[in-house]
VEXRO-661419 format. One record per residue: x, y, z of N, C-alpha, C in turn. Coordinates in steps of 0.02 Angstrom, whole numbers, plus 50000, padded with zeros to 5 digits. Example, Ala and Ser with C-alpha at 12.3 -4.5 7.8 and 13.67 -1.06 7.14 Angstrom:
BEGIN
506604971650390506154977550390506604983550390/506424988850354506844994750357506455000250394/
! end
This chain:
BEGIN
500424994050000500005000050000500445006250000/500275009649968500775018649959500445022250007/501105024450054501025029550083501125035850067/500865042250100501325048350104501315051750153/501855056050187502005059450226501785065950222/501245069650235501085077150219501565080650293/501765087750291502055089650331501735095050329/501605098650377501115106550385501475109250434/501955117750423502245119450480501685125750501/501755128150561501255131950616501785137150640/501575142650646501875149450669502035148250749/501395145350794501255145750835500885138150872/501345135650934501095128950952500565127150967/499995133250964499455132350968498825129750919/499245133650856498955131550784499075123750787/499635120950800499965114250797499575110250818/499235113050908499055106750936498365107450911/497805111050898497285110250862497225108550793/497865105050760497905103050705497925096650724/498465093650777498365087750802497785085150843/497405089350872496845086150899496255084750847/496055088350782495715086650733495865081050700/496665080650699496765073650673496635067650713/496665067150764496485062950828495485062650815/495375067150803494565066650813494435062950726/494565064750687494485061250603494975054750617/494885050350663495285044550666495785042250647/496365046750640496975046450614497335045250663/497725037850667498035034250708498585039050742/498555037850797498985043750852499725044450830/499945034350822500735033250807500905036350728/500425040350680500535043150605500655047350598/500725052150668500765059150670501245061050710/501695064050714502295067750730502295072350726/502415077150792502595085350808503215086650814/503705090550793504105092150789504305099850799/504545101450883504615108150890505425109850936/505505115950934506245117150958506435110351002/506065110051066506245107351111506245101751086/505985098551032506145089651041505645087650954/505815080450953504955077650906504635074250960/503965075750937503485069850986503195067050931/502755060850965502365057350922501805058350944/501175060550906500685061550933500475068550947/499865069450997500065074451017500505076051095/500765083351104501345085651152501335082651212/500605077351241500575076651299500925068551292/501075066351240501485059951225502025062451210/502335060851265503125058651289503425052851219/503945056451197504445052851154505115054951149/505385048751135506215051051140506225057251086/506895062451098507145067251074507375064851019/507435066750956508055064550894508135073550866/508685072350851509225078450819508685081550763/508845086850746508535089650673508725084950611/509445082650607509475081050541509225073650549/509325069250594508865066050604508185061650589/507885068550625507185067350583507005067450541/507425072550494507045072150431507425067150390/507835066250397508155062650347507765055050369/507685051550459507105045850439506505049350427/506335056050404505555055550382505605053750302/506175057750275506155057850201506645052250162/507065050450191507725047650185508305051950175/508885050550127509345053650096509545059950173/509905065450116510095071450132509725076450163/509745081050222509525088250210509225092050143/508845092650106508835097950045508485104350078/508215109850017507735113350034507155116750076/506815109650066506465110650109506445110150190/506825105850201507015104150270507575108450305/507805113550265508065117850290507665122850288/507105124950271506515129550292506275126750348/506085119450358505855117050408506245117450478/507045115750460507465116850529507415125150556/507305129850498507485136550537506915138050564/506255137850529505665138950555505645136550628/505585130850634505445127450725506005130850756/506795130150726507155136650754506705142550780/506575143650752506295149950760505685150550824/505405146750830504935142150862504485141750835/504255139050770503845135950755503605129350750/503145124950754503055117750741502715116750690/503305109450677503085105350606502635101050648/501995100050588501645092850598501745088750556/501775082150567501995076750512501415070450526/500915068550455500625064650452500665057250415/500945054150417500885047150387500265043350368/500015043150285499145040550284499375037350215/498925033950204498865031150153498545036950081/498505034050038498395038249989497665039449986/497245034649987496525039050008496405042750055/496795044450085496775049150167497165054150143/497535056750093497875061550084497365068150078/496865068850045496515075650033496275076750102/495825074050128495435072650212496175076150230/496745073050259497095075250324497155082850294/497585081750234497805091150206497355096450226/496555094950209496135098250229496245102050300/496105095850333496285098050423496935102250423/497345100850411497955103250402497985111950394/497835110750331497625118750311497425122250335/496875119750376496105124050422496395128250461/497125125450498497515128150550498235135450521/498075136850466498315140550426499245140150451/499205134750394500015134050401500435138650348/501095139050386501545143250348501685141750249/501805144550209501985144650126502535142550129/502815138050124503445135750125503865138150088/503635142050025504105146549980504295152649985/503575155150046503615161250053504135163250097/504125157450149504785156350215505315157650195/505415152350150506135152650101506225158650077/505835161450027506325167750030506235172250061/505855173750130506215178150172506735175550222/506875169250225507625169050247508185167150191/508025168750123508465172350073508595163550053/508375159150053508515152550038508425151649971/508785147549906508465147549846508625138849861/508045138749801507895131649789507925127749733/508425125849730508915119649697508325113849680/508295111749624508075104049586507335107949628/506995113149632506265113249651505805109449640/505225108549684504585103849661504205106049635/503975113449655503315116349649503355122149650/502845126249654502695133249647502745136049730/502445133549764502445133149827501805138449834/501255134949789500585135949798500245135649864/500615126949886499965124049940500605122750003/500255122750068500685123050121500935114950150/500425111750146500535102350156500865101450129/501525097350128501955095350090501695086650077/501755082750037501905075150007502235073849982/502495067650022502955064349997502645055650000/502885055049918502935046149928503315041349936/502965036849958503355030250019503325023849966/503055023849921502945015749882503625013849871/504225015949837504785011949804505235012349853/505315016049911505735017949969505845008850002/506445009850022506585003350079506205004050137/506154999050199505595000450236505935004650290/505305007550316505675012550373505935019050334/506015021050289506265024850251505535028950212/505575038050186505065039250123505275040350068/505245039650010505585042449965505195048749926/505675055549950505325062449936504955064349873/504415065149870504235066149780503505070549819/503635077849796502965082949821502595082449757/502015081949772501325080349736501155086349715/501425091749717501115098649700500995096949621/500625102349592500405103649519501165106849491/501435103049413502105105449392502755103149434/502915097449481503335093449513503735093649469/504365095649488505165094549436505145100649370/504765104749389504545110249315504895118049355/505475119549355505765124249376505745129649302/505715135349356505675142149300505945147049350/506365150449285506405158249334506505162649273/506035166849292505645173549246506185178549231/506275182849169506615185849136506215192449141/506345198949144506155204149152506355210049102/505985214149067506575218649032505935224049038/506355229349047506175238249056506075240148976/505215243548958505345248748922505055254548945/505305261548879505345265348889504825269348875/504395272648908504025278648899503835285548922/503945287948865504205295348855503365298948841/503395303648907502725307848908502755314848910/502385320548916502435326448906502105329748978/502525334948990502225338649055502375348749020/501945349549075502055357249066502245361349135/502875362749113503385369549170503265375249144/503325381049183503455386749188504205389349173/504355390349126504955392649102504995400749102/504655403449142504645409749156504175414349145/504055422749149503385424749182503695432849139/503355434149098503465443249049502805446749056/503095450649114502455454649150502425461349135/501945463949109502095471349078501775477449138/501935483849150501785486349197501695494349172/501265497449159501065501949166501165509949214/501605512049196501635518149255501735525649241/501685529249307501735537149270502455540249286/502695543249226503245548549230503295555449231/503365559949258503185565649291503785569349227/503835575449204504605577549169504335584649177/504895587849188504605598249219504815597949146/504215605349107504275608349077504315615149075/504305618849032504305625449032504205631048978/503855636248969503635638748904503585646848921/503855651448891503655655848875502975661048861/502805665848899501955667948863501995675348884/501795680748833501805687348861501065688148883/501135690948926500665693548980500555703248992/499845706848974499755711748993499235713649045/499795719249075499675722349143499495730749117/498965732849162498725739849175498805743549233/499325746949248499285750149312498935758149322/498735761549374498585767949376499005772149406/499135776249373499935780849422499415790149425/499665792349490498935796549502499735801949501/499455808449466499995814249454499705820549489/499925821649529499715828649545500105835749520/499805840849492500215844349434499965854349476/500005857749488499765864149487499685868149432/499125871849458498835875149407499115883449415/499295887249364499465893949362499125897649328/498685895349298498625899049207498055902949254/497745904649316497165907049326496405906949320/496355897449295495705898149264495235897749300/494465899249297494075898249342493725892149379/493455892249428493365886149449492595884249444/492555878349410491895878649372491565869349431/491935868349482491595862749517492035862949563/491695865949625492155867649688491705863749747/492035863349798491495862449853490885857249867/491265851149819490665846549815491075841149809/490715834249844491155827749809491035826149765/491745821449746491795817649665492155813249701/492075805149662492265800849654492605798349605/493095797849561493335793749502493665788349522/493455783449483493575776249500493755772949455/494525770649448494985768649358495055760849398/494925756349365495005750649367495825746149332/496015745449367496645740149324496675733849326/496865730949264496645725249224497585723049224/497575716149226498305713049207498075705349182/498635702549157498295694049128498965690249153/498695684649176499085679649218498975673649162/499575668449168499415662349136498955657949153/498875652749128498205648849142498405643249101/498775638349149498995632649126498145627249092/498295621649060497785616349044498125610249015/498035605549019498515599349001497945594548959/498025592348910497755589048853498015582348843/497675577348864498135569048855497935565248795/498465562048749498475561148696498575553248687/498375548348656498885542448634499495541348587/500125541348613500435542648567500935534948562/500615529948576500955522048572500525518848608/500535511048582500135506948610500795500848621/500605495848649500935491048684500525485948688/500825480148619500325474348610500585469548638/500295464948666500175457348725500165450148672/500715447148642500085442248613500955434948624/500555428748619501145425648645501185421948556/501735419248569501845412848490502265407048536/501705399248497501755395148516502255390648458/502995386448438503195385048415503295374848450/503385374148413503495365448423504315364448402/504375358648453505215359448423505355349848440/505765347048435505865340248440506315339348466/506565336348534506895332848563507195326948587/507615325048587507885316548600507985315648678/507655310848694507525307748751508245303748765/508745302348804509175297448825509055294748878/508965289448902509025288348956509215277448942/509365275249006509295267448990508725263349020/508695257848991508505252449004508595246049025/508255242049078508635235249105508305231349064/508755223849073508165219449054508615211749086/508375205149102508745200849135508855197049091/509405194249096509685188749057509985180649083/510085176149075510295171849104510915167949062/511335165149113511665163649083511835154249105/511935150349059511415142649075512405139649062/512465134349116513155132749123513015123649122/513095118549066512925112749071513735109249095/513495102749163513975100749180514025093049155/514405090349115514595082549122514845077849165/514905072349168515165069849212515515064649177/516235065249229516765061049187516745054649202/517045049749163516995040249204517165040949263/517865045349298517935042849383517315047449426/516615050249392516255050149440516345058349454/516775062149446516805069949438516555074049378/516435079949378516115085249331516405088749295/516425090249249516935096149206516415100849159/516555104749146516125111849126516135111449045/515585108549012515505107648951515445112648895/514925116448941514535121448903514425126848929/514545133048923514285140948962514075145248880/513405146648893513055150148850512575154448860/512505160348851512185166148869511395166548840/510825167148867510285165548808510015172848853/509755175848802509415181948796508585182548799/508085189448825507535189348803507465191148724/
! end
């Protein structure tokens, strides 16, 4: 019968143990499930007592082989203090446990990875879904042999990027021709003859003896004098106008600036009869 190992890691030991008690309640055998947190692995859930085993350890009897990838997201995480849960089911039990699994909102295993800057070598998946599977059918016993069930398993990509350029139009103020209006004062001066009348009174004696023909009575004579003063008047004229009008011209300019874009560069290795590698091929492929 094929097994698989789903693994679901938890932020928090609390998420963990209500992941393990759902599994306990959906009849999932106590000895199939393994917690795995700083302080130790247990089997079961935390209130079952089990011997301690090392990090590399465990995973290597959960998965077999080496440390990879993933299990170094898994060692730093519980580092960190988080807990792994680990389920052992048969293959009709795989959707059912994941479910439960999930409910308890486990960590993205890809997302982990790269915020602790980890890249991932021979990848499985997209790192869509947080349950990990692995299958147990061709493995020796006691042993799993790793193969994640995600959608696209063994289908690695990494995306190429390139910058273009677009060139738009704005409008600045390149300056401000303000016209201003004002008064200038300038002294002049002009010439104008002017007539004056004065009265000059002569008193003269008389000898010749003549008679006096209006004596002894008053008289009044009354001579009036007249003079002419200037008499400025100022008359305003247009003598210039001052026209306002703007001109709009178009002109063409060259834009410089750069552009990125990513490239890769793909290095194929052979392998010689005693079992070592030598560098076949280095070739640059472009977008």
């Amino acid at each position: 019968m094929t097994e698989q190992t789903i693994v679901a890691v938890y932020d928090t030991p609390a998420h963990a143990e209500l992941a393990v008690q759902d599994l306990l309640q959906a009849n999932v055998p106590e000895q199939a499930i393994h917690r795995h947190a700083r302080e130790g692995s247990y089997a079961g859930s935390s209130t079952s007592a089990a011997p301690r085993t090392e990090n590399t350890g465990f995973w290597s009897s959960l998965f077999g082989g080496e440390p990879d990838h993933d299990t170094a997201v898994y060692d730093r995480s519980v580092s960190g203090g988080s807990n792994a849960v680990t389920v052992r089911v048969p293959d009709e039990h795989v959707a059912a446990v994941t479910a439960i699994l999930e409910s308890h909102a486990p960590i993205d295993i890809d997302e982990r990875a790269g915020s602790y800057g980890l890249t991932q070598m021979g990848a499985t998946g997209t790192g869509a879904t947080q349950a990990r599977a692995t299958q147990a059918a061709a493995a020796p016993a006691g042993t799993a042999a790793r193969a994640d069930t995600r959608a696209g398993a063994g289908d690695d990509r990494i995306q190429l990027s390139e910058e273009t350029l677009a060139v738009g139009k704005r409008v600045v103020n390149r300056g401000t021709t303000r016209i201003r209006r004002f008064v200038v004062e300038t002294p002049v001066e002009e010439k104008v003859r002017l007539h004056d009348e004065t009265v000059t009174i002569e008193r003269r004696p008389v000898t010749d003896g003549r008679p006096v023909t209006d004596s002894f009575s008053d008289r009044t004579i009354a001579v009036t004098e007249s003079g002419e003063e200037a008499v400025v008047s100022k008359t305003a004229r247009v003598v210039e106008e001052i026209g306002i009008r703007k001109e709009a011209a178009d002109r063409t300019e060259t834009v410089r600036d750069t552009v990125r874009r990513e490239d890769v560069e793909i290095t194929k290795l052979a392998g010689e009869p005693g079992g070592s590698t030598y560098d076949t091929t280095t070739r640059k492929t472009g977008v």
